[in-house]
C-alpha positions, 0 to 999 in steps of 0.5 A: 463513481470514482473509477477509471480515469483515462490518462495514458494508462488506466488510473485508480483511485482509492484508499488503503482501508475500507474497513478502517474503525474511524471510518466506519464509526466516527464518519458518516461516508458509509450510509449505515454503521449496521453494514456488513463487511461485505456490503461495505466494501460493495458500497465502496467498489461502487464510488473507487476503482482500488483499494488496498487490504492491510488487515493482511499485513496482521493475519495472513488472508485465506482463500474463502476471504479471497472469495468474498472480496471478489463476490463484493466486487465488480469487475475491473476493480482491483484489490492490493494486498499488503503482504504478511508481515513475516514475509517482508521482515516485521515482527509478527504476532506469533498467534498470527501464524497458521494453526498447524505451523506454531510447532515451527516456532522455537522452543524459546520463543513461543512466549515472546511477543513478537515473531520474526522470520529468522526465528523459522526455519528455512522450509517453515518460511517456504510454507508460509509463503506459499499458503500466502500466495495461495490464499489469493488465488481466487483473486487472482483468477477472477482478475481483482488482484492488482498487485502483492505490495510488499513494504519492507521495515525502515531497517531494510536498507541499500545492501546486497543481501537485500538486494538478493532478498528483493529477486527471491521475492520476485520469483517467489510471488511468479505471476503475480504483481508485486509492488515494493515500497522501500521505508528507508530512503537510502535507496534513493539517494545520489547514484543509489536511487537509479539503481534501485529503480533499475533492480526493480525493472530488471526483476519485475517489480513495481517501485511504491512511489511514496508521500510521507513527511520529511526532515526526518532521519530515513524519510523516503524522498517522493520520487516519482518513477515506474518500474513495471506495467504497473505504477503505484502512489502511497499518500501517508499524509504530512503530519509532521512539519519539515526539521521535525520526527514525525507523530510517534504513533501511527492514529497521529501520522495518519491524521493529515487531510490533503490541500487541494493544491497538494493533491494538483502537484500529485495529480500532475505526477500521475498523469506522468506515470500514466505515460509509462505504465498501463495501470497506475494506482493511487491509494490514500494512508491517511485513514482517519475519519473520512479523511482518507475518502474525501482526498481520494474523491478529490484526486479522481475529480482533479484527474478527471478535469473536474475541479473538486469539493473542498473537504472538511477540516483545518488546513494542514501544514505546507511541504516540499516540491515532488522530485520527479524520476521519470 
């Protein structure tokens, strides 16, 4: 079982899907493509120790989901839930939003087909965060929620009223934990890096350390660094050569499976947040296939001392060094 692993803080391992259609399709990790949902994330609580719910991001969760996940699961497993997209400043599908609350839409833009948080008003938006928040309580009082992540648009730069946005949400989302993963990567250039990090650690906020391609415009540097008792790593593959965009499309960027000697740098960076925070979570992007699970049973081999399997698959390319920001 790939579960807590001791190094410093308690490190978990896992995947940011569990319900992935590849997954539970094209691959062969589940023991039965007939499963139910919630024997799927039973047979997986039982080989990882995290794991992230994305579908969030899409519709917001309710209380009796919340529920479910914690009858799924043991105890000591966490649950990271990807903030509704309204929240954090993503176009929304406007049938997404709560039945009762779609008289808060414009006029005008009922029939468009994204929604966006500026199109409400202000006490709509209020309400939307705390149904949200409310939806989690049973996670929450069962001790399976690990933290809200909240991912910001690439749009969502370095400048004070976003700043301001990052301590409302702080204080919005009270006892629980939040993580932030920052897509633009201003926020970690020159001087502007240690004062990102200092704004999260003053509110309270965990920092997304995060791997994805670079060369491109606004990539966000793999900086490595905790902000709160809690510690966070995002792996979203590489599936882009250095000097070049990345894939267009998500099912292309997420199609990368980890080197083994990719995964002992990342290892190495762990084992240092595990120095900083009681909690790191380790969770896997890319959710293609199995490539997302077999990386994820690797990484808790390497930070358990044991030398992992080789997984399926062509080698992927080669990437920069991690900077570290410890």
């Amino acid at each position: 079982m790939n579960g807590p692993v001791k190094a410093g803080g308690r490190v978990l391992v896992g995947t940011c899907s569990w319900t992935e259609p590849t997954l539970v399709r094209q691959a062969a990790w589940y023991p039965r493509r007939s499963m139910t949902a919630a024997d799927r994330l039973a047979f997986y609580a039982g080989r990882f120790g995290v794991v992230e719910a994305d579908s969030t991001y899409y519709f917001p969760p309710t209380a009796d989901m919340a529920a479910n996940w914690v009858a799924a699961t043991p105890e000591g497993f966490r649950i990271n839930v990807k903030a509704y997209s309204l929240l954090t400043g993503h176009p929304t599908f406007p049938h997404s939003l709560w039945p009762d609350m779609a008289g808060a839409i414009p006029p005008e833009r009922r029939d468009k087909r994204r929604l966006y948080a500026s199109h409400l008003p202000p006490e709509a938006l209020e309400e939307a965060w705390e149904r949200f928040l409310h939806a989690l309580g049973p996670l929450h009082e069962a001790g399976r929620l690990g933290a809200v992540l909240l991912q910001f648009p690439r749009w969502f730069g370095p400048k004070e009223a976003n700043r301001e946005e990052l301590r409302r949400v702080a204080d919005r989302i009270g006892a629980y934990r939040g993580c932030v993963e920052l897509r633009c990567g201003r926020w970690l250039e020159g001087d502007e890096c240690e004062a990102t990090l200092e704004l999260l650690e003053e509110v309270g906020l965990a920092y997304v350390c995060v791997d994805e391609p670079q060369g491109f415009p606004a990539a966000v540097p793999p900086v490595v660094a905790a902000t709160a008792d809690l510690a966070v790593v995002r792996l979203h593959g590489r599936a882009a050569a250095p000097g070049h965009r990345p894939s267009p499309t998500a099912v292309a960027r997420l199609r990368y499976l980890y080197r083994l000697d990719e995964l002992r740098e990342w290892a190495t960076a762990v084992r240092e947040l595990a120095t900083s925070a009681s909690e790191v979570h380790v969770l896997f992007n890319n959710c293609h296939r199995d490539f997302a699970v077999v990386n994820a049973g690797q990484m808790a081999a390497l930070l358990e001392g044991r030398e992992p399997s080789p997984g399926p698959g062509p080698p992927p390319p080669a990437y920069a060094q991690l900077r570290l920001a410890i």
